[in-house]
N, C-alpha and C positions, 0 to 999 in steps of 0.2 A: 319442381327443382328448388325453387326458394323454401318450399316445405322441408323439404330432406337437406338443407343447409343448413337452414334453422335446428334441425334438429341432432345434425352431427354438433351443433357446437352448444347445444343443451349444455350447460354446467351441468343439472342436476342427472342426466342422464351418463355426463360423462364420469361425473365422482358413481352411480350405480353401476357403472361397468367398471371402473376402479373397483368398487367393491365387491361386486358378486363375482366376478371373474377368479379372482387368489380362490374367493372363498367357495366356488365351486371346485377348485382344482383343490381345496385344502378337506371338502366334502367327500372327494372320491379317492383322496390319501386315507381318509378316514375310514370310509365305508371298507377299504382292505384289511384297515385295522381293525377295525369294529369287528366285521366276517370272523379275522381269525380269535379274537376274545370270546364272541359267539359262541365258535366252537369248542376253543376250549371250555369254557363255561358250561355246553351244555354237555360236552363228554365227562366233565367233573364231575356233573349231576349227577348224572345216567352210572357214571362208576362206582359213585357211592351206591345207587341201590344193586347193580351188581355186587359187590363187597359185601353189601346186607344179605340180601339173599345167598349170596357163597357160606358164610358164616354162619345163617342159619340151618343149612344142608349138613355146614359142618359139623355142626353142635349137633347133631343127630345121629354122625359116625359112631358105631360104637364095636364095643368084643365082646360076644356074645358066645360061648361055647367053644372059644378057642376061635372063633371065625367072626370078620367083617359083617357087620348088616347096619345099612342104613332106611330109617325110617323118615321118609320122607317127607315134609310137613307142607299143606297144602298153601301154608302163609309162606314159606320159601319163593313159590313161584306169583304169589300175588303181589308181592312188591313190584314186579316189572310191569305188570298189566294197564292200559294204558286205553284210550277211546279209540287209537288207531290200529290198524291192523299188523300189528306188530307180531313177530313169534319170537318165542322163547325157547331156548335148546338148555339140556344141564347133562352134564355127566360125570359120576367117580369113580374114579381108576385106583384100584387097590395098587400094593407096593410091588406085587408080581405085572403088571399092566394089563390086568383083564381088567373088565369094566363091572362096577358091582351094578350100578344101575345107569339108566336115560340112553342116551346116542351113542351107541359104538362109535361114529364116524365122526363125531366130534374135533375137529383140529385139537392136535396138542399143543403148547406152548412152543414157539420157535427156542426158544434159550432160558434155562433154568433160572431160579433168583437167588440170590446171593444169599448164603446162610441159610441153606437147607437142610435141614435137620431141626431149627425152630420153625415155629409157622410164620409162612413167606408167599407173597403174593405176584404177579406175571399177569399186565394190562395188555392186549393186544385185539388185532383185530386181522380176520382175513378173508377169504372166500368162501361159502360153504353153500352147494347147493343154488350156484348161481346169485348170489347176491353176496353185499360185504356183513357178513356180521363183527360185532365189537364182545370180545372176554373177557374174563377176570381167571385169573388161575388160582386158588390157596391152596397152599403145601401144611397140611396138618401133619402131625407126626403124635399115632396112636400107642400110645401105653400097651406092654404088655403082650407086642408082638415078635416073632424072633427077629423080623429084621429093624433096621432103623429107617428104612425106606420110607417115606411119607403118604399117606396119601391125598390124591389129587383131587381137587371138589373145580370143574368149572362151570362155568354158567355165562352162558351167551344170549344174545338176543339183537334183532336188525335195526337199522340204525333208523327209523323211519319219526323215531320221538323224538331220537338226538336231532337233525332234522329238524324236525317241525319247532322247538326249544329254540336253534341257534336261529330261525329264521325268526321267530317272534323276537328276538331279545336283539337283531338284527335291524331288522325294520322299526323297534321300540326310537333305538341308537339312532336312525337314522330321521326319524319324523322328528325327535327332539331337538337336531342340528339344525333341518328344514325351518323349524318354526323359529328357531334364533338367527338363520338365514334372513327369513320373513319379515321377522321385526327388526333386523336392521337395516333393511332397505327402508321398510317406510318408514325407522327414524331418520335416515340421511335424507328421503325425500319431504317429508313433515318437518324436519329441525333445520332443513337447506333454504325451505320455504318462509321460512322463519328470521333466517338469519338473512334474510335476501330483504325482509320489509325493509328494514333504512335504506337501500340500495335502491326500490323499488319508489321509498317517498322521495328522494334527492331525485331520480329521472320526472315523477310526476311536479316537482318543482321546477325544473328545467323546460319542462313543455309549457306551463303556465308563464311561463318569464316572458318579457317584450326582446326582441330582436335586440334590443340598441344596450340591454342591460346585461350588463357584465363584470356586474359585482363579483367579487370571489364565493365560491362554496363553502359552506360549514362542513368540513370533515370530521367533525364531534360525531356524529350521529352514527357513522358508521365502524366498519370493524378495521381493528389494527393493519391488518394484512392490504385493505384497502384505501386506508388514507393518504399512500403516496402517490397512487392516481388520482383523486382528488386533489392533492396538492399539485402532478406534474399541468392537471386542467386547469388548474386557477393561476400556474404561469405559462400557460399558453393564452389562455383568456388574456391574461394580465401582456402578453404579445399584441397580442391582436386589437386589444385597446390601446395600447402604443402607438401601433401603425396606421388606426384610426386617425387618432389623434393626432398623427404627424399628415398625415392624407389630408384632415379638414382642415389644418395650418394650411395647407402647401395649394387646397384650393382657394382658399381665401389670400394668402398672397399673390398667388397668379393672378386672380380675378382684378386683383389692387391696380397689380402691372399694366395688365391688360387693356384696363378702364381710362387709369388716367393718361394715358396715351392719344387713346379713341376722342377722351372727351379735347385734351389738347385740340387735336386734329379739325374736328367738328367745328370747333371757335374760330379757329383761324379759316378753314374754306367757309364759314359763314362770311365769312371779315369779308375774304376774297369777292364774294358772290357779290358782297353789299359794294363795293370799290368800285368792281366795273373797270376793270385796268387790268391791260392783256400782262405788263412785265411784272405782277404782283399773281398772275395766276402761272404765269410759269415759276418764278419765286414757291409757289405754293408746292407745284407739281415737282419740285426738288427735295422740299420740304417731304412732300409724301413720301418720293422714293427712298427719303433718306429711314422714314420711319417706317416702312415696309420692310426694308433689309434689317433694319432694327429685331424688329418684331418677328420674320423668319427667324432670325436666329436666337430670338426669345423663346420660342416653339418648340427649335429642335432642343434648343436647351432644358426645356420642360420634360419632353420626350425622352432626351439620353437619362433625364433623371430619373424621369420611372423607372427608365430602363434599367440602371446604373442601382437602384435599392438593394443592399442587403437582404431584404426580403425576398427580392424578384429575381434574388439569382442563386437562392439554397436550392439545391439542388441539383443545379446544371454543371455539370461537367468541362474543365477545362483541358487546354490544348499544353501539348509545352512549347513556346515562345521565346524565341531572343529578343530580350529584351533592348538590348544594344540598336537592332536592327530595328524595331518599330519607334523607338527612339529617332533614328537618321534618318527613319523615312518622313516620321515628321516634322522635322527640323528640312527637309529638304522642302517641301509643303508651306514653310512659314519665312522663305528668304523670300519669295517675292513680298509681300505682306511687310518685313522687317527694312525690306530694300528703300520702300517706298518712304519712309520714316529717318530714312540713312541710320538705323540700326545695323552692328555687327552680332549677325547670330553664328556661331559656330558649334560644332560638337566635338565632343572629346570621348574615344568609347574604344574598347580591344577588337580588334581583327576577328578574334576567333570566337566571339559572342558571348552573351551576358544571360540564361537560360533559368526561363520560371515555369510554371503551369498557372492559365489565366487567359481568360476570353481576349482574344486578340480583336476585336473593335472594340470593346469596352478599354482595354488599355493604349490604343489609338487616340481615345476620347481622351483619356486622361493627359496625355501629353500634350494635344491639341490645344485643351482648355488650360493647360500651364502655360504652354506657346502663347496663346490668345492674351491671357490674363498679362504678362509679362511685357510684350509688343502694345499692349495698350497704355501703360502704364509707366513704360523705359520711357523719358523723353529723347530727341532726335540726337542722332550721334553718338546714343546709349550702347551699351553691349551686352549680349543674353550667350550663357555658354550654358547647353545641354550635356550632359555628361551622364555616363552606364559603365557601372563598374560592379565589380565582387569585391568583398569585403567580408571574410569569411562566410558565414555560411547565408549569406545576404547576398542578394541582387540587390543594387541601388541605384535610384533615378534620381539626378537633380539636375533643377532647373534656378539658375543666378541669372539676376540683373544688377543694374547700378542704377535703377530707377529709385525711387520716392522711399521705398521698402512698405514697412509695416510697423506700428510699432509694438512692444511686449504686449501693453495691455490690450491690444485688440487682436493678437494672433488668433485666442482661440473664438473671436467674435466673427471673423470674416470667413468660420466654417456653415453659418447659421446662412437658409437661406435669403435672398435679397439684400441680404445689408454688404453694404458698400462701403469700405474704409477710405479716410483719407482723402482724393480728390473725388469729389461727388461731380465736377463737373463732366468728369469725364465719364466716355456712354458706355453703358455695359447696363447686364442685369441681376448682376450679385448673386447669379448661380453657378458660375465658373467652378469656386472653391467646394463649392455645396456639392457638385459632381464628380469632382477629385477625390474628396472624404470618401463620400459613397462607393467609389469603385474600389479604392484602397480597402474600406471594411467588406468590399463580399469578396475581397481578395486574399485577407488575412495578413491585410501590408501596414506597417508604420508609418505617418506623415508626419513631419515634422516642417514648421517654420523657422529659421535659424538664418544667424546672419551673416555676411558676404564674406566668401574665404580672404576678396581682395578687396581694400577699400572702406569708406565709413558708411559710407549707404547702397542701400540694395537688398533685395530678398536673398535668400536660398531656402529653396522650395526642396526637402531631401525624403525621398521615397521608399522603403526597405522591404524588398518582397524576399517571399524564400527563396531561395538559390537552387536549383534542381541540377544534380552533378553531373557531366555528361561523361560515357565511356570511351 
């Protein structure tokens, strides 16, 4: 199976059935033509020495004592003679229509020729004696007779040279086409072979390469027609070292997180251990839980963000979404969380929904982690208003508080993962925003950081997906 795959998608076999294919169908358009060139050809022959021989039968016509006599010269009939078994018929028919010599039964001319009374000649050919013979007619017109009548010289003979003629000149025609047939199949396969080595040395380059290297290709080497696949590999390469790249950042930041936490941790229950005092190990055991729940949701936030990748989401098919409604459901989600804080969360959003296409837990997450980001960062007695609205051909998410805000120069800093603007004391892991970004890019959505429609301080967090119209 994998033989006969491989071989349906042969290049070189598929440009040789490009090309033999026309050029047989253009070989047997020919070989009709050819056939009837043949033919004519070899009836052109064969007619001249009929003609010859007529002409010399006729040069023999003569008046001799008031009376027709032809003496008939044995070179007359030796022009038609031939290595195959051919026969010759001849006959002349005086201006009365008796026959002075050869075949009585000779067919006559089906229709006279034009301008009889000079000498005039009538090609034909018909049945005689069970086979086709081919004639010549010549109309002499003899001096010296009372009438002006002509007479008639023909000379026949079977077609069996004509024949053997059209078929050699036939087959000639056709072996000369075959053999330039021939030679350009195996130039297309010798010049295909040919034109395939750069092709052939860039793969044996590729095989000799180490996994990790992904330098771009030299397209020099190879042919015109080819070089924008090479170019489309050297930015797909040029992707995928990207995502590399952005992967071994994202494990070595994690690993940062992860550690200094652990190693915190380890310090202090040593401490504990060494103390020996029960209200410093419950202290402790607060202290864990506190950074256990930390750390969960360091996790999932690791998680959503792979999840959450540009990369990790070409491909996959979205849903269409009201946007409005995943909105207030989680804003419904984040009042106990805002309550506890005496934050006022509210939503502001149309009845009759706010509709995108887009993974509906991935834009759950996104709202959650603006929720989250916001609730952590409003001081007590702050206020967060969610809002989903159209705005031409836009869905729009935004998320305002009258917390601390952000300031310019660090808007586009706080997309970058772990970094933390502003109040560092406060707990989080600076991947909130870093997951926002992400779902907005494999959503084809705008973010923007922008400041509070009400007040001098506070974010507005403003989101623009495409709008999908509803009927």
């Amino acid at each position: 199976m994998a033989t006969s795959l491989k071989r349906a998608n042969s290049l070189r076999l598929q440009l040789l059935g490009w090309l033999l294919l026309p050029l047989g169908l253009l070989l047997l358009v020919n070989a009709f033509f050819s056939h009837r060139t043949a033919e004519l050809t070899a009836n052109r022959a064969y007619d001249s020495l009929l003609i010859a021989s007529a002409d010399t039968i006729a040069d023999q016509v003569s008046l001799k004592g008031g009376k027709l006599s032809v003496d008939l010269p044995y070179v007359a009939l030796q022009l038609l003679e031939t290595d195959l078994q051919e026969r010759v018929f001849y006959r002349v028919v005086a201006p009365d229509g008796s026959t002075l010599t050869g075949y009585d039964d000779l067919p006559m001319p089906p229709k006279k020729p034009r301008g009889v009374g000079a000498d005039a000649q009538v090609h034909y050919s018909t049945q005689y004696r069970g086979e086709t013979i081919y004639l010549v007619a010549i109309y002499k017109q003899v001096y010296g007779l009372e009438t002006t009548d002509p007479v008639i010289i023909l000379v026949a003979e079977t077609g069996e040279s004509r024949q053997a003629l059209s078929r050699e000149i036939l087959i000639a025609d056709l072996e000369r086409q075959a053999v330039l047939i021939l030679a350009s199949a195996l130039l297309v396969w010798f010049g295909l072979g040919w034109g395939l080595k750069p092709l052939m040395a860039l793969r044996d380059n590729l095989l000799k390469r180490s996994p990790w290297d992904l330098s771009p290709l030299d397209p020099s080497p190879v042919q015109t027609e080819i070089q924008p696949l090479i170019a489309a590999l050297n930015q797909h390469t040029a992707r995928i070292e990207k995502l590399i790249e952005g992967r071994q950042r994202f494990i070595a930041d994690a690993s940062h997180q992860l550690r200094t936490p652990l190693s915190e941790l380890r310090t202090q229950v040593e401490y504990t251990l060494r103390q020996n005092r029960a209200e410093l190990s419950h202290e402790t055991l607060r202290t864990l839980q506190g950074w256990i729940d930390g750390q969960t949701r360091l996790i999932g936030q690791l998680l959503m963000l792979a999840r959450s990748e540009p990369e990790a989401m070409q491909g996959q098919p979205g849903a269409k979404a009201d946007l409005a409604e995943l909105a207030r459901e989680a804003a419904l989600e984040y009042i106990a969380a805002a309550r506890r804080k005496t934050i006022d969360l509210s939503f502001d959003g149309p009845e009759q929904g706010v509709f995108m296409t887009g993974n509906t837990l991935l834009l759950h997450e996104l709202v959650a982690n603006l929720l989250d980001n916001a609730i952590r960062y409003t001081p007590a007695h702050g206020a967060i208003t969610v809002r989903a609205m159209q705005d031409g051909t836009s869905a729009v998410l935004e998320v305002e508080d009258n917390g601390p805000g952000i300031a310019p120069a660090e808007r586009e800093k706080v997309f970058e993962r772990f970094y933390r603007a502003g109040q560092r004391d406060t707990q989080g892991s600076g991947l909130g925003l870093s997951i926002v970004r992400d779902i907005c890019a494999s959503h084809g959505a705008r973010i923007a950081l922008l400041d509070p429609l009400e007040g001098d301080q506070g974010l507005r967090v403003q989101i623009c997906f495409k709008l999908v119209q509803t009927e």
